[in-house]
N, C-alpha and C positions, 0 to 999 in steps of 0.2 A: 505543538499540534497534537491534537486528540490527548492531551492533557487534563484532567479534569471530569471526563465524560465516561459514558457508558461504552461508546468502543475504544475508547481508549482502556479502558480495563484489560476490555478482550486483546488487547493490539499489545499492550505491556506486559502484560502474564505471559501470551506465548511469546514474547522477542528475548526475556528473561529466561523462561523454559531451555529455547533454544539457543542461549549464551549469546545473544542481542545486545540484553542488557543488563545493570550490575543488580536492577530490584526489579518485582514485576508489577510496582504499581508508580501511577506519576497523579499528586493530586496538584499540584504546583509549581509554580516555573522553576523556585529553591529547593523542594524537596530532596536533591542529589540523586537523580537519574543522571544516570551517564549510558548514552548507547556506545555498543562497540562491534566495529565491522558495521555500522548501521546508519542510514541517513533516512532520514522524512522526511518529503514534500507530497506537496499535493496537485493535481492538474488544475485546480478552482479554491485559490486564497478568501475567499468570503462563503458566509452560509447563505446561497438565495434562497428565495421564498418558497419554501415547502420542501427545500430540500434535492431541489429538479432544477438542474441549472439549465438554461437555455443556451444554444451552441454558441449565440454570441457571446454569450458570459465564459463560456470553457475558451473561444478563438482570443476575446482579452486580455485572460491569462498564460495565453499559450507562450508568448515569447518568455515569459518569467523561468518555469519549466524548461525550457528547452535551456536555457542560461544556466540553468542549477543541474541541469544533465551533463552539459558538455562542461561544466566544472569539475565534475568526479572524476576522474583520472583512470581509479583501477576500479569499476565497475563492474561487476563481473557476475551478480545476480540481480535482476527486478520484480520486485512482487510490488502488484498492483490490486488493490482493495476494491471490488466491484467492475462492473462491466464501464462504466465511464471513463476509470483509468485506466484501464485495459486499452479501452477504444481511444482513447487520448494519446495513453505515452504511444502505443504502434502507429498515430496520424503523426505526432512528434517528431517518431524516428523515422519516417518516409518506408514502414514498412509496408506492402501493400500486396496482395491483395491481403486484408484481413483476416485472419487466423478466426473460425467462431471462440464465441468466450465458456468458459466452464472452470466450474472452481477446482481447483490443481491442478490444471492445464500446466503443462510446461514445454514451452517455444524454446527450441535449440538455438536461439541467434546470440549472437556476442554482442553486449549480455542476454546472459537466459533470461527468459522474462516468465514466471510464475504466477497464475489468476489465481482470485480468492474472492468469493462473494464479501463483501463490505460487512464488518461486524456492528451493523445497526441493530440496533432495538430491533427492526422488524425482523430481520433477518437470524437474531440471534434468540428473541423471544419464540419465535415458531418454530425452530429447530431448522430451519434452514441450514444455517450455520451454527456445528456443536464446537467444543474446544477441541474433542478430536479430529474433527474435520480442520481448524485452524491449525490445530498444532501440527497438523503433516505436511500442512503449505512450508511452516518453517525450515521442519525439520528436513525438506527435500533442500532449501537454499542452504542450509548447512551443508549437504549434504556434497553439491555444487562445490563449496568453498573447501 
């Protein structure tokens, strides 16, 4: 996931920065990225149309998610890439009322759950999102572990 692509640049560099992972760039499946202390998934397995998944596309996926949640064992930090997985994994984990979202937010629940604006194109071409603003998402779940 995010192999090959422009956030995924952003998403490899800092997970390596922050001892994530062994390299900080992945352009294919063989390349020899190895994450460590690190898992990826996503709340929405396909790319929908324009990029804007509609609820019933995110409620489709949701049992996938929750099965690859409650697989991870020692869990113990979440960082979520945008307001969607933010708002997904906390519907996921029956947390409620919803916490608003904001990039490095960070939710005390077991596990911590840490926001990050999504390192898209948009968000990464207008400086929404810098690498020092990514890289202290990381470096606060290090920080956790």
């Amino acid at each position: 996931m995010f192999t090959g692509d422009s956030s995924g640049r952003w998403l490899y560099r800092a997970l390596h920065k922050a001892g994530f992972a062994n390299q900080p760039a992945s352009e294919r499946r063989d390349d020899g990225l190895r994450l460590i202390d690190c898992y990826i998934t996503a709340a929405i397995h396909c790319a929908p149309p324009g990029n804007k998944p509609l609820p019933s596309e995110i409620a489709n996926c949701n049992q996938f998610l929750r099965e690859e949640l409650d697989a991870l064992r020692n869990l113990k930090v979440v960082i979520t890439l945008g307001r969607i997985a933010f708002e997904t994994y906390l519907k996921t984990r029956g947390i409620a009322p919803l916490p608003s979202f904001a990039h490095n937010r960070r939710c005390d629940f077991n596990p911590v759950l840490i926001a990050s604006y999504h390192p898209s194109r948009q968000n990464t071409n207008t400086g929404k999102l810098t690498e020092l603003m990514f890289d202290a998402v990381f470096a606060q779940a290090k920080a956790v572990l």
